[in-house]
C-alpha positions as CSV (number, residue, x, y, z in Angstrom):
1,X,125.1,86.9,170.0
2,X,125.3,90.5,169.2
3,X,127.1,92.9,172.1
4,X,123.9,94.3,172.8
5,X,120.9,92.4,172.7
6,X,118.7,95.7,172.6
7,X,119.9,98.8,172.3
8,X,117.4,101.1,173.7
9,X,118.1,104.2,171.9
10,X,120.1,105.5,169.0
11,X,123.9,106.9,170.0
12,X,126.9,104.8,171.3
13,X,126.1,103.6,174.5
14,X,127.6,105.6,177.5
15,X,129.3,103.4,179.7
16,X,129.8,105.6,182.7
17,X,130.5,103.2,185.8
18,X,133.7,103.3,188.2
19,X,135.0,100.5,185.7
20,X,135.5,98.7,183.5
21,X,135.7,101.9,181.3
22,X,135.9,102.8,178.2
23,X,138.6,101.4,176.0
24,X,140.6,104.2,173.7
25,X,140.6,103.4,169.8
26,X,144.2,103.4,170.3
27,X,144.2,100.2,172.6
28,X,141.9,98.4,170.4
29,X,144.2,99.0,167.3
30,X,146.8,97.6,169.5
31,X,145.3,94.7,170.8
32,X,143.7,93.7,166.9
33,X,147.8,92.9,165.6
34,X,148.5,89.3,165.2
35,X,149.3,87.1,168.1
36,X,152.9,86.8,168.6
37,X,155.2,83.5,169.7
38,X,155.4,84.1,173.4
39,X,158.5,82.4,173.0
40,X,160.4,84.1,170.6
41,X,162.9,86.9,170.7
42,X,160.6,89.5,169.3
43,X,158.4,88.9,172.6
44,X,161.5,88.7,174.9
45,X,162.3,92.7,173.8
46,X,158.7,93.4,173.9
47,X,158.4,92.7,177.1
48,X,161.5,94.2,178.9
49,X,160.0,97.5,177.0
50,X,156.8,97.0,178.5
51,X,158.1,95.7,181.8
52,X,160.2,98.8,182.7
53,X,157.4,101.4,181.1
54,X,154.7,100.0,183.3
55,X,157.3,100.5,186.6
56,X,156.9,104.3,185.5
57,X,152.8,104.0,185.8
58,X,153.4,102.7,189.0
59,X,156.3,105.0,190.5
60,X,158.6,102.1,191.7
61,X,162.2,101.2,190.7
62,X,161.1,97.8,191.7
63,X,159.6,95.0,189.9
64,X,156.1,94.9,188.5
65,X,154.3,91.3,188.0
66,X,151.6,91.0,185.5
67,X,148.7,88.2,186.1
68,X,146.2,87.2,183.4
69,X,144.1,88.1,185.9
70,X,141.2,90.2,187.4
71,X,142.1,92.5,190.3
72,X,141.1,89.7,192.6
73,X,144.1,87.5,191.6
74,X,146.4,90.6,192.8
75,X,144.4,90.5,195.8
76,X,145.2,86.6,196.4
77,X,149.1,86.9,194.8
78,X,150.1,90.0,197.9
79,X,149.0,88.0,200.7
80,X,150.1,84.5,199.6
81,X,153.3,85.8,198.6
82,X,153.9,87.5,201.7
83,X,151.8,85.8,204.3
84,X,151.3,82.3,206.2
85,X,149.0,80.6,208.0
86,X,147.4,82.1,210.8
87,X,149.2,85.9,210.5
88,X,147.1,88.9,211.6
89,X,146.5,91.1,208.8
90,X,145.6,94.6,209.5
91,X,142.5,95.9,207.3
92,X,140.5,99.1,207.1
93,X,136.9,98.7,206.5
94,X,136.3,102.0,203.9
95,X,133.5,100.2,201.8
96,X,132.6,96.9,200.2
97,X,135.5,95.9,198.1
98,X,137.6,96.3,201.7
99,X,135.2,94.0,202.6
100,X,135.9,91.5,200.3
101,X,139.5,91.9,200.3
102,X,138.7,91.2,204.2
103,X,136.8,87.7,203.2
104,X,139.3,86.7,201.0
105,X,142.0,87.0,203.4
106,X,139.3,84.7,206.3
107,X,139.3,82.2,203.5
108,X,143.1,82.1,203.1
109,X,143.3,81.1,206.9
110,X,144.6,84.7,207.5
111,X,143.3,86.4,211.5
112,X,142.0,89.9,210.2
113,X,141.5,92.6,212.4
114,X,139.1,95.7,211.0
115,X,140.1,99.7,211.7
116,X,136.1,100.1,210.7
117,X,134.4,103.3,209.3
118,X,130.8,104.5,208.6
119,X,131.6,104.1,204.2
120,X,131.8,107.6,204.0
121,X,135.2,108.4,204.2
122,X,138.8,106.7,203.7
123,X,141.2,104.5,206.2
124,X,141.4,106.2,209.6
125,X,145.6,106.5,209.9
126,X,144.9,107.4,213.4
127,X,143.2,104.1,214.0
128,X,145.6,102.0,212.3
129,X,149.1,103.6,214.4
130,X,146.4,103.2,217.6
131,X,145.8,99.9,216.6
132,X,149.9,99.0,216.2
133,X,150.6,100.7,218.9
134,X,148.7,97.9,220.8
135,X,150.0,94.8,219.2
136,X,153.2,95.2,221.3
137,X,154.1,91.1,220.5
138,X,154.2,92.8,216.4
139,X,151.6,89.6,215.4
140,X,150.5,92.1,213.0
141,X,152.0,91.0,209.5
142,X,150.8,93.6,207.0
143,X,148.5,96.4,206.6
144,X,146.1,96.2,204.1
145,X,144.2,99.5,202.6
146,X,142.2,100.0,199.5
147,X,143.4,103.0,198.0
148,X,140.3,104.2,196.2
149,X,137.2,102.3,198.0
150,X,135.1,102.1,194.2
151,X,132.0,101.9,195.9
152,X,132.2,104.9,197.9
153,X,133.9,107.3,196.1
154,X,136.4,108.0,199.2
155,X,140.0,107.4,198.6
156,X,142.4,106.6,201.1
157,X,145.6,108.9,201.8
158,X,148.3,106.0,201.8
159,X,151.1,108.8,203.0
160,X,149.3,109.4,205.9
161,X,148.8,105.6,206.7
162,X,152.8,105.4,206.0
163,X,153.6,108.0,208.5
164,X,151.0,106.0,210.6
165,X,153.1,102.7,210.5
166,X,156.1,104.3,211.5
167,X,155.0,106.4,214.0
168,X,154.3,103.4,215.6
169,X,157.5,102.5,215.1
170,X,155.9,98.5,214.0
171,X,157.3,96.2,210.8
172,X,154.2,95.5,209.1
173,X,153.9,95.1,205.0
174,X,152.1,97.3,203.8
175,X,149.7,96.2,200.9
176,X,147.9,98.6,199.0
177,X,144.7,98.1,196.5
178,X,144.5,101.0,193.6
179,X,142.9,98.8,191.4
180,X,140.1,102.0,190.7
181,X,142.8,104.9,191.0
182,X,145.9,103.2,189.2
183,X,146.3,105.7,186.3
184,X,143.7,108.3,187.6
185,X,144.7,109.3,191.0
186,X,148.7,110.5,192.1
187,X,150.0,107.2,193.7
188,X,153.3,107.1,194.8
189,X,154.8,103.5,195.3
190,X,158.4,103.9,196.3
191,X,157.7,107.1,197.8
192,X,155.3,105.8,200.0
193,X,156.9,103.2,201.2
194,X,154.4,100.6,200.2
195,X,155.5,96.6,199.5
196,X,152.7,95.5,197.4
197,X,150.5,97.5,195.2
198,X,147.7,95.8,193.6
199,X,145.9,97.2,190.2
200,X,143.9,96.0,187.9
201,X,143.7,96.9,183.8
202,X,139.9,97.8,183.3
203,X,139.7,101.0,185.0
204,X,142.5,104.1,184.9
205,X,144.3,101.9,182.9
206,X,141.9,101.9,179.7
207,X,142.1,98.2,179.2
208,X,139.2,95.5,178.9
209,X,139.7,93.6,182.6
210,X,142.0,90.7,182.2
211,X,145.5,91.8,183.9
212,X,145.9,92.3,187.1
213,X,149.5,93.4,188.9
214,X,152.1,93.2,191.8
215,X,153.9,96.0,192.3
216,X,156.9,94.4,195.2
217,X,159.2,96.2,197.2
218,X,162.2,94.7,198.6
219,X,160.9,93.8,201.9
220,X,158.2,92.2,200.1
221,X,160.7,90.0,198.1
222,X,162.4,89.3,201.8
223,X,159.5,88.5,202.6
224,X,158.1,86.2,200.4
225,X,161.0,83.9,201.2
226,X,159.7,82.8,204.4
227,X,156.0,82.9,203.3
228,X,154.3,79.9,203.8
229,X,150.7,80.3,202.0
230,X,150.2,77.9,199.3
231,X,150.7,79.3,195.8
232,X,151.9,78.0,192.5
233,X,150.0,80.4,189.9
234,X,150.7,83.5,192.0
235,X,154.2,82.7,193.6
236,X,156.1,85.7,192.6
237,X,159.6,83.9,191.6
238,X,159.1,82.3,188.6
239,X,157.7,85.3,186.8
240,X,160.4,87.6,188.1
241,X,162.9,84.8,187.1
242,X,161.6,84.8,183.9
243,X,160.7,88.9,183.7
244,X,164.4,89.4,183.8
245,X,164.6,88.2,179.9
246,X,161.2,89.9,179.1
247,X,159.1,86.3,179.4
248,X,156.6,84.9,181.4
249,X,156.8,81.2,183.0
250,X,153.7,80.4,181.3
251,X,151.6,81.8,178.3
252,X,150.7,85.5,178.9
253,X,147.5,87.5,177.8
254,X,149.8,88.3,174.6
255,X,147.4,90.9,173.3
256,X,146.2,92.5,176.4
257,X,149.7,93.1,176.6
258,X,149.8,94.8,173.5
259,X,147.0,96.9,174.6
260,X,148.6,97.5,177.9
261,X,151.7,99.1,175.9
262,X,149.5,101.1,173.5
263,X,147.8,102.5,177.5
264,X,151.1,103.5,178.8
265,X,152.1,105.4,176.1
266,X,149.2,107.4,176.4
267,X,149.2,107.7,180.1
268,X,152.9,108.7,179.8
269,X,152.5,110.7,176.7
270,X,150.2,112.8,178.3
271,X,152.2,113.2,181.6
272,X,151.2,111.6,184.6
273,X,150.6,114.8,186.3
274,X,148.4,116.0,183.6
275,X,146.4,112.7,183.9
276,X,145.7,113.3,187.6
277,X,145.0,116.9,187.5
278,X,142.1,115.7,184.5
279,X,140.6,113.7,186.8
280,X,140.9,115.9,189.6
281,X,139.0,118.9,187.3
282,X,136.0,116.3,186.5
283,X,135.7,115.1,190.1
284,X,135.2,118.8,191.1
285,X,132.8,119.8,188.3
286,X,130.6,116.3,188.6
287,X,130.8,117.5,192.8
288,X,129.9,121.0,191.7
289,X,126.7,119.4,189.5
290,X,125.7,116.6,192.4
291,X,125.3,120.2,194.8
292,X,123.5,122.1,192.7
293,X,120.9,119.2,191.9
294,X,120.7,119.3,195.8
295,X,121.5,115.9,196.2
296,X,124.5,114.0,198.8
297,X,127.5,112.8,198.4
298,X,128.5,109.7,199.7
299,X,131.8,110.9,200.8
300,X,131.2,113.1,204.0
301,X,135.5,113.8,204.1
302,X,136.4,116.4,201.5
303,X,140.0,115.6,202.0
304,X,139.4,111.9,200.6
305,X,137.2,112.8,197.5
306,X,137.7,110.3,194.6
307,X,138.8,111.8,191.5
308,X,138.0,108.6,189.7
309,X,134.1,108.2,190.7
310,X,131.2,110.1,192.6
311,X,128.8,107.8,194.5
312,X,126.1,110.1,195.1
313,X,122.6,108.8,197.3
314,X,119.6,109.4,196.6
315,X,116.7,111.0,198.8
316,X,114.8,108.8,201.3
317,X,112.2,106.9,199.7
318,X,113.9,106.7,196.2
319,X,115.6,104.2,194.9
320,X,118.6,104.4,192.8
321,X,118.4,101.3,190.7
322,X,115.1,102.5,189.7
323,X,116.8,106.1,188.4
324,X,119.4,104.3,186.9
325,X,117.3,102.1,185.1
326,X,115.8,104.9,183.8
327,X,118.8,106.1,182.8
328,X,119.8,103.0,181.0
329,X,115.9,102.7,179.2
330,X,115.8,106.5,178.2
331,X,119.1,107.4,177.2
332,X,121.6,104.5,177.0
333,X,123.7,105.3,179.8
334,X,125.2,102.8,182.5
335,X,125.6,104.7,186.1
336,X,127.2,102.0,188.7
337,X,125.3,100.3,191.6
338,X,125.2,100.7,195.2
339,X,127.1,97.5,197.0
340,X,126.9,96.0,199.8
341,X,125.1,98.5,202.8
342,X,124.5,101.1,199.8
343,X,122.7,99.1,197.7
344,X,119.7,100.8,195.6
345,X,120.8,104.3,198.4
346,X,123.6,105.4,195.9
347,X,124.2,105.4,191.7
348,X,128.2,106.2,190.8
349,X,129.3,108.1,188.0
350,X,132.3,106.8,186.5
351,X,134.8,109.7,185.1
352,X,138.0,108.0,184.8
353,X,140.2,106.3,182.1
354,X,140.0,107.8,178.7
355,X,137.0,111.0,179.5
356,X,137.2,114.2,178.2
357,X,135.3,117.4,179.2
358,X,132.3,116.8,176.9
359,X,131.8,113.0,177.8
360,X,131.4,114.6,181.4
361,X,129.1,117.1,180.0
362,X,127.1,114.3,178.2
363,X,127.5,112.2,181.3
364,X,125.8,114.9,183.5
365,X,123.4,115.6,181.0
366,X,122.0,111.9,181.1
367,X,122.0,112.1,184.5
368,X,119.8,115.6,185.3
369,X,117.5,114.3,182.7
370,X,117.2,111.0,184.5
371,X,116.4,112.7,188.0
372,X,113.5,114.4,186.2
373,X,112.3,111.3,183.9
374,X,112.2,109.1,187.7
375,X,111.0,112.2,189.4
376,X,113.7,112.3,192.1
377,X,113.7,115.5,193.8
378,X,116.2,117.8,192.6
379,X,117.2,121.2,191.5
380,X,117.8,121.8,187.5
381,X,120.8,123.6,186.2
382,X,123.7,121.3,187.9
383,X,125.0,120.4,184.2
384,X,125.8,124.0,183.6
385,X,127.0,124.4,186.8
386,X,129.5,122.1,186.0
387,X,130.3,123.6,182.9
388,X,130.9,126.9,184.3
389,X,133.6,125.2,186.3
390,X,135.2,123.6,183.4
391,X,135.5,126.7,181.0
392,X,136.9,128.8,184.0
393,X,139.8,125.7,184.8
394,X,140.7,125.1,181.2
């Protein structure tokens, strides 16, 4: 089967949702060399390398575990390693993959209680130290936020929710999704005080999906201990066990792993700081371009503005599956859906990973023409609006 069965128009296809993204020539070069014996000694210094470059991505002293998995098997691996049956879990409802970090956690005979929101801006801090300040008998086990909620385009500020915790003075984990701003978006692990963080490889990380990770903190580790959740794929000891050599208790995703070490040099290379104050720049200018055009943005909170997507809604009586189908038809571009509650009332542009100033230009540009080509109201100009705002923040 070819990749495409029809390619609508001439041009590379632009690939332009929250994630997966678009993988760097430099990742596929790395992932195309030969398969190596996961069980040699070759592998074993590979991966202490990768192991303790990867800890830098994250900001943690600590250990980082690697799944050959999606984002959802991090999900599972932070609350079975640190949970059991029947422990309250504190969630904040900030959009749809909260949502289904919430369900998951039902399923897993978890008790979680929802700090909800109106989707159009990130975890209320206030609500969660109200809400710990009530569970006097500290049933409460963990605290579980998403980060950067993908199908809002709100992001969470996980310092505030820290401060949050402790101000309440109460000794919940706290577990924290950045599957969508790992990479893209300043995350702090140890200095945040968090004891899980959960990413995924497929967005700010500029892989194809297929790893997923546990960053742990200490607590965590104490933690797990006395967990009583059933796991044997996710349980967190054997791999660290066999982490400390550079292996993995069982075969690993061998060249995802070389792609994953060709991503953090280039995240690294670049300078972490660099990387988030890129994304911050083409947040602005797409926010700049989504104004002009006259059109709203899903996030109402300007303090918890995604730098690694827009979701942007379209006016009553339009439907944004039907613009971003034209989109797709006409020019080749994929634009993400609306999920859950927003679904067909926003498109997302994607502009994280491995985007430079003119695949945000070319991104905009598919975009403007798409409002006019589906005749959604909307005022012209917003690309060079945001170019303005790129040439004067070089």
């Amino acid at each position: 089967m070819a990749y495409y069965e029809s390619k609508p128009v001439a041009g590379r296809h632009f690939l332009q949702i929250p994630g997966p993204t678009n993988v760097p020539d430099r990742v596929l070069r790395a992932m195309d060399n030969p398969t190596m014996d996961h069980r040699g000694p070759d592998f074993g210094r590979f991966g202490k390398q990768l192991l303790e470059k990867v800890r830098a991505v994250f900001k943690t002293e600590g250990p980082v575990v690697i799944y050959p998995a999606s984002g959802t098997g991090a999900w599972e691996a932070a609350l079975t390693n640190t949970l059991s049956p029947g422990d309250r879990v504190l969630m904040c409802e900030t959009g749809w993959f909260a949502h289904l970090w919430r369900e998951m956690a039902d399923r897993l005979g978890l008790q979680a209680q929802f700090v909800e929101t109106d989707w159009r801006r990130g975890a209320d801090a206030a609500g969660i130290e109200a809400a710990l300040r009530e569970d006097k008998a500290q049933a409460i086990k963990a605290v579980a936020v998403v980060h950067n909620e993908t199908s809002t385009g709100a992001t969470s500020r996980i310092d505030e929710v820290r401060r949050a915790i402790d101000a309440a003075g109460h000794p919940a984990l706290l577990l924290v999704d950045t599957i969508s701003s790992l990479g893209s978006i300043d995350y702090r692990h140890d200095e945040w005080g968090v004891d899980v963080t959960v990413a995924g490889s497929q967005k700010g990380l500029m892989l194809p999906p297929g790893l997923s990770f546990n960053a742990v903190s200490k607590k965590a580790l104490r933690a797990a201990e006395g967990a009583k959740l059933p796991r044997s794929f996710w349980d967190w000891r054997p791999m660290l066990k066999a982490n400390e050599t550079g292996y993995f208790p069982y075969t690993p995703a061998t060249n995802l792993l070389y792609g994953l070490d060709a991503a953090t040099d280039m995240l690294l290379e670049e300078g972490l700081e660099n990387v988030f104050a890129r994304h911050d720049r083409f947040a602005e200018a797409t926010r700049r371009a989504v104004r002009h055009w006259g059109l709203e943005i899903q996030c109402e909170e300007p303090r918890h503005y995604s730098s690694s997507l827009t979701a942007v809604r379209v006016p009553e009586g339009h439907s944004a599956d039907g613009l971003r189908r034209v989109i797709l038809e006409r020019f080749n571009m994929s634009l993400g859906n609306g999920l859950g509650r927003l679904n067909d009332r926003v498109f997302r542009i994607g502009h994280l990973g491995d985007f430079g100033p003119l695949s945000l230009v070319g991104t905009l540009g598919g975009v403007e023409m798409g409002l006019a080509a589906a005749g959604v109201p909307h005022k012209a100009g917003g690309v060079q609006t945001a170019m303005a705002y790129l040439n004067g923040n070089a």
